[in-house]
C-alpha positions as MATLAB code, in Angstrom:
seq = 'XXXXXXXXXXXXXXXXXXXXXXXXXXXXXXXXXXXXXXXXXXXXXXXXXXXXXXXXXXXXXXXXXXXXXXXXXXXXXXXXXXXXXXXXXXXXXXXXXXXXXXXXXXXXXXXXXXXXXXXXXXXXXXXXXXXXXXXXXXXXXXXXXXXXXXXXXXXXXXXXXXXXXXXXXXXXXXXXXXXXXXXXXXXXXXXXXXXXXXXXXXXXXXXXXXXXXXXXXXXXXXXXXXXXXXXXXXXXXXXXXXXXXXXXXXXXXXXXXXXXXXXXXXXXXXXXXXXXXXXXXXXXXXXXXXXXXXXXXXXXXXXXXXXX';
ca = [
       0.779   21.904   18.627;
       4.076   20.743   18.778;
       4.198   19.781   22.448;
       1.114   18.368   21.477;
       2.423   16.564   18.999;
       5.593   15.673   21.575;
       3.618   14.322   24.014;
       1.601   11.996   21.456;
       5.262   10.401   20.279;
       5.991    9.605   23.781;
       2.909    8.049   24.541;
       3.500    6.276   21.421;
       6.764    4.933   22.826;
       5.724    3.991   26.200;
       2.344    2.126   24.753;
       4.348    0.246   22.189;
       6.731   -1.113   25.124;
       3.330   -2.114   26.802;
       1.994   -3.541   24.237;
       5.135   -5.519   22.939;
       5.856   -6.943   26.459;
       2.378   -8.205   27.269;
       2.081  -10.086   23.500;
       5.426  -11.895   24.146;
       4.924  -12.886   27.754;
       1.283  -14.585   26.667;
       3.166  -15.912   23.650;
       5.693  -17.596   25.678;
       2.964  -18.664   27.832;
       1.552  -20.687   25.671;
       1.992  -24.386   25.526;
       4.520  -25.730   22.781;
       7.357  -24.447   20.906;
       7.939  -23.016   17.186;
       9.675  -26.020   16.550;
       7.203  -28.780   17.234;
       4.692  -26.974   14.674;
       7.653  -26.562   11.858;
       8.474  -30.320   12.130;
       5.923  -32.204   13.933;
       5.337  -33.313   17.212;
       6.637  -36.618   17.299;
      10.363  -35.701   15.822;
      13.460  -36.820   17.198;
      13.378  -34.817   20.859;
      17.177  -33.479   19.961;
      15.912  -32.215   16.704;
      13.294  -30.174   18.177;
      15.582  -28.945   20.851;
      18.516  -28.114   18.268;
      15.717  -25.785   16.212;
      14.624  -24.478   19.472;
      18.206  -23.516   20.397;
      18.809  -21.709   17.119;
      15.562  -19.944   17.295;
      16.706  -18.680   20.355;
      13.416  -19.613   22.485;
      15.142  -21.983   24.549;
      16.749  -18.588   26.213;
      15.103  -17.057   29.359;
      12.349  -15.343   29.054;
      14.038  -11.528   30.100;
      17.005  -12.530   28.067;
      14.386  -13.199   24.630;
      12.433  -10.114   25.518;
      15.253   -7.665   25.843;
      16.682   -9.399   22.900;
      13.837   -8.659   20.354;
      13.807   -5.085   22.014;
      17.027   -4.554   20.668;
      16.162   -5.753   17.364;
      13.253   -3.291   17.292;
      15.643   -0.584   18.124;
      17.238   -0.928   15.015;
      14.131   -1.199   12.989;
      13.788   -5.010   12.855;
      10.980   -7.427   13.229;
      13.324  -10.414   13.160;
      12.380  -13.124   10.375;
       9.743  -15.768   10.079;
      10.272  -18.669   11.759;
       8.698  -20.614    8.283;
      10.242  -18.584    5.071;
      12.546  -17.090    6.962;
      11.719  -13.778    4.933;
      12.093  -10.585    7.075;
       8.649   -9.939    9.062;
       8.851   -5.537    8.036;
       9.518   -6.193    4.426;
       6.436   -8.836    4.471;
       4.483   -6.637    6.084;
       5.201   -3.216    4.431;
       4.359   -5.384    0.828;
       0.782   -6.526    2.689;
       0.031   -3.010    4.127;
      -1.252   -1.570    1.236;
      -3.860   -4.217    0.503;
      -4.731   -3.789    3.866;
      -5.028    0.041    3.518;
      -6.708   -0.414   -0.261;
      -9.648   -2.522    1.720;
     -10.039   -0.088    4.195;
     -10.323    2.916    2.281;
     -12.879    0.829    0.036;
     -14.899   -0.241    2.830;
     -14.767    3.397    4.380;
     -15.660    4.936    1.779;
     -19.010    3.038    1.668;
     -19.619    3.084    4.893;
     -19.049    6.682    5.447;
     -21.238    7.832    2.159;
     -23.993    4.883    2.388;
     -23.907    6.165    6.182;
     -23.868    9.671    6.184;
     -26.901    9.412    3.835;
     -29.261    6.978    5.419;
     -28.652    9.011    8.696;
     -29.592   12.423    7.236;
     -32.432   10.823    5.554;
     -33.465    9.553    8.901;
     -33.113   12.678   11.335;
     -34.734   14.965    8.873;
     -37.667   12.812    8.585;
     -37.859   11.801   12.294;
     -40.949    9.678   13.005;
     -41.967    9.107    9.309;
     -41.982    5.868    7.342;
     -38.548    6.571    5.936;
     -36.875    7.189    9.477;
     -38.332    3.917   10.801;
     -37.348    2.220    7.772;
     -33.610    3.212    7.708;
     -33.455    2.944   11.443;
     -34.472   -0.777   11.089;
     -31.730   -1.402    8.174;
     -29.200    0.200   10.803;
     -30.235   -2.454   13.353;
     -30.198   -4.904   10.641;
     -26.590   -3.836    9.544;
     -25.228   -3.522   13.316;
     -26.495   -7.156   13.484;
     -25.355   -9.168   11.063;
     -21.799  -10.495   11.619;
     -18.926   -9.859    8.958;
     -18.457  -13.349    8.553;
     -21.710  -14.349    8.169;
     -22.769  -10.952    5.377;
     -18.953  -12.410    3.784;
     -20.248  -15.880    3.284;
     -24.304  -14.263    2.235;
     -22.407  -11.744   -0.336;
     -20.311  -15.141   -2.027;
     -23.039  -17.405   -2.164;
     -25.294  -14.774   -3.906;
     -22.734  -12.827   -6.173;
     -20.215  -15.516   -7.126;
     -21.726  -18.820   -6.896;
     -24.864  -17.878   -8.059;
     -25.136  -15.249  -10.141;
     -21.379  -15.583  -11.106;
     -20.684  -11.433  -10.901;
     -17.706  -11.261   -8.814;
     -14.851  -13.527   -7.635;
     -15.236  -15.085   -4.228;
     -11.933  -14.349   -3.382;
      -8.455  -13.286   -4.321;
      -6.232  -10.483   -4.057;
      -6.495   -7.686   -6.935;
      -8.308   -4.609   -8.376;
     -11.954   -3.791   -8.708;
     -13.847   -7.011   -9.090;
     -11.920   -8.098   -6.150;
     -12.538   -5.596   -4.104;
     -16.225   -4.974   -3.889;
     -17.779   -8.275   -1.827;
     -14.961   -8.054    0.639;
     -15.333   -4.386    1.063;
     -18.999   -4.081    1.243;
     -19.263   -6.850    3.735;
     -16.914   -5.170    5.848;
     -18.430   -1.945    5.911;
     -22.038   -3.067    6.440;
     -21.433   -2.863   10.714;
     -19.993    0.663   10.388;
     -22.305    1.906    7.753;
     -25.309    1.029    9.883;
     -23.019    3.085   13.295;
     -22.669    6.114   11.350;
     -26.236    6.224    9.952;
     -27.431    5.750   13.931;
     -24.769    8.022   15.056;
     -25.980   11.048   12.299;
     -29.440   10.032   12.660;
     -29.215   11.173   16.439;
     -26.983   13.919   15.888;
     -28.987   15.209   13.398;
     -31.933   15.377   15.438;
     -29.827   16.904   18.549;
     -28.613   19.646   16.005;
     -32.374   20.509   14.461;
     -33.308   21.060   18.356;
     -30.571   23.675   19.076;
     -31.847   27.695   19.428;
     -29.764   28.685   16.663;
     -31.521   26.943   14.078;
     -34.537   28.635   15.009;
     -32.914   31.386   14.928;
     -31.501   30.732   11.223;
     -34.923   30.115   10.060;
     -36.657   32.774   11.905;
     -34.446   35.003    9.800;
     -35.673   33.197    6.281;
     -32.735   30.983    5.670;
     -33.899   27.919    3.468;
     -34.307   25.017    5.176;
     -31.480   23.827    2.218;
     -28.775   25.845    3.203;
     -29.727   25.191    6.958;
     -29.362   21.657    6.489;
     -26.559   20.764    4.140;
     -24.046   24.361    5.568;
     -24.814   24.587    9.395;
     -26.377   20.989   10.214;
     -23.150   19.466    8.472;
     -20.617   21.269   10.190;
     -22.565   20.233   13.347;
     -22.758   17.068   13.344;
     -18.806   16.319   11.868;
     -17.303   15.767   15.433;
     -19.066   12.671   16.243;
     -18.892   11.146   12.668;
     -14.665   11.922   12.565;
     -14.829    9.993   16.334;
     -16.699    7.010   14.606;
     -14.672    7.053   11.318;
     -11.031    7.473   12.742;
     -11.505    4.746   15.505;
     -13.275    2.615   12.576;
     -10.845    3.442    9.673;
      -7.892    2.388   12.704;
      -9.164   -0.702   13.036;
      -9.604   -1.518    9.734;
      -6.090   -1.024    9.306;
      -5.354   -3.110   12.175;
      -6.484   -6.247    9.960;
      -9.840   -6.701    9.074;
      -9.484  -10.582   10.429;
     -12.335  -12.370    9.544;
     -12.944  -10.414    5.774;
      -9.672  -10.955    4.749;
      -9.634  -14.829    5.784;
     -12.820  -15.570    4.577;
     -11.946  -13.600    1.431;
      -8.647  -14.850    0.596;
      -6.981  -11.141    0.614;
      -3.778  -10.377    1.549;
      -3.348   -8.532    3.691;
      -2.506   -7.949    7.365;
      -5.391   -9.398    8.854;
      -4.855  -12.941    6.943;
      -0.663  -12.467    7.717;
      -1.766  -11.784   11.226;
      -4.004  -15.388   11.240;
      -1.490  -17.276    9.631;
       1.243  -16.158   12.213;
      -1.155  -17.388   15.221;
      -1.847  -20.760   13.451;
       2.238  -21.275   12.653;
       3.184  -20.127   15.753;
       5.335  -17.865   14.126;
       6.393  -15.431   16.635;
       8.449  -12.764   15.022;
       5.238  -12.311   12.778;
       2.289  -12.111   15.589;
       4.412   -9.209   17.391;
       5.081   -7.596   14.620;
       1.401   -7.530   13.261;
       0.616   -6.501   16.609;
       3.120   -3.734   17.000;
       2.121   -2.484   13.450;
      -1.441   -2.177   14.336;
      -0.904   -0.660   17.736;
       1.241    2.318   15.645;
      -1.723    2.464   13.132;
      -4.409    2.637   15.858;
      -2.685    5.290   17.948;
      -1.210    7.636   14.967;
      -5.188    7.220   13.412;
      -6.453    8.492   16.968;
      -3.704   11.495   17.072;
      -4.850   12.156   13.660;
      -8.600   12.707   14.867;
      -7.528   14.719   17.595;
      -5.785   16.975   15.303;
      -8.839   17.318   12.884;
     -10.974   17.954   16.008;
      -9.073   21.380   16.766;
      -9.123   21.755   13.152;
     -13.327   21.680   12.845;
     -14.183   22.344   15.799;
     -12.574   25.869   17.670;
     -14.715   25.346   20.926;
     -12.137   22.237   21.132;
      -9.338   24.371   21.108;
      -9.767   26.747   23.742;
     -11.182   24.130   26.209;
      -7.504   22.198   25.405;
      -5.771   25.858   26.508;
];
């Protein structure tokens, strides 16, 4: 496990490098400069140049790069180009919103999911599996910012139930959360649904039930522990990118969090801010991946000998 866990952290290292160097070379090849958007296009040309210069992006392009790396190395984002507030400390405050949504919307998805599914393989070819297979399709098709704008038009403008947006505690919480766990809800009920059914298939349930096990214990003990390894692929890789910034939910919701930080960055052209949203969620994405390997070995021991 620990060279496991070695090689992971190295990985880590080299894919951060990646990913930092390809984000600042398209940044930089983008037209315009920080300091046209901070004071307007058609400033005085030496004003523009005199921010630029102090910015530092008048530098070449190796010389900015290698620059930044070195700021990384000693744990800093650099500061936004706008408040000049430091980009980690911004960040770090807007994490946990982030990670508050995401656990919310899991936490739906995962439950509404995990039950629709079951209800669906253990009824396969009934009314009630074509029924909850159509809501999956239904779910899988509807876009987030699309459900967002349905959910706000129906339970704040018209029945006046819930906020339309905002950043804060449960009333808050629920119309952005649901609407971004509707797509994942309806993956994991598909993705049980067929595991389920793979599972029922298998010899050794007929051999459970030859032997006068209840079909309860069968289904909810054995079927269960069967079917985890797909749903903990589905959840980790959604929960990661959930962290990464739900985008369009927190936008359209007004909640602040990395997502919206993320947006506002790209609009400003606020550099120090895009790479570090982006290096924040590449961290998230691979440590939530690592994670799901681990619990893998941990569920599963079949996936622990093939790894020897």
């Amino acid at each position: 496990m620990l060279v496991y866990i070695t090689k992971k952290l190295v990985m880590l290292l080299l894919l951060l490098l990646g990913i930092t160097f390809i984000t600042f070379s398209i940044i930089k090849l983008l037209p315009g400069d920080p300091a046209s958007g901070l004071i307007g296009q058609h400033a005085d040309p030496d004003d523009i140049q005199r921010i630029n210069r102090a910015l530092g992006v008048d530098k070449p392009f190796i010389a900015q790069f290698l620059g930044y790396i070195s700021l990384l190395m000693r744990g800093d984002f650099g500061r936004s180009y706008y408040t000049n507030r430091d980009v980690l400390t911004e960040i770090l405050r807007k994490l946990p919103n982030t990670i508050y949504l995401a656990s919310a919307a899991m936490s739906i998805a995962a439950i509404g999911g995990l039950l629709l599914g079951l209800t669906a393989g253990l009824r396969q070819g009934s009314a009630v599996d074509r029924l909850c297979t159509a809501l999956s399709l239904v779910g899988l098709s509807m876009p987030v910012f699309w459900s967002g704008l349905c959910l706000i038009i129906i339970f704040s403008l018209k029945f006046q139930l819930l906020p339309p947006s905002g950043t804060g505690g449960v009333r808050f919480i629920i119309l952005p959360a649901a609407a971004l766990s509707l797509p994942v809800l309806a993956s994991i009920a598909r993705v049980t649904r067929q595991s389920v059914i793979e599972t029922l298939s298998m010899p050794f349930i007929r051999v459970l039930k030859a032997k006068g096990m209840g079909s309860g214990r069968i289904n909810y003990i054995h079927l269960l522990k069967n079917i985890l390894i797909p749903l903990i692929t589905v959840i980790g890789l959604d929960f990661a990118s959930f962290l990464n910034g739900a985008v369009l939910t927190e936008t359209i919701f007004g909640w602040d969090g990395i997502g919206r930080f993320t947006v506002d960055g790209i609009m400003k052209r606020d550099y120090p801010v895009i790479l570090g949203c982006i290096i924040t969620g590449t961290f998230v994405f691979v440590v939530v991946n690592a994670l799901v390997d681990v619990s893998y070995q941990m569920v599963d021991p079949r996936v622990r000998i093939i790894k020897r």
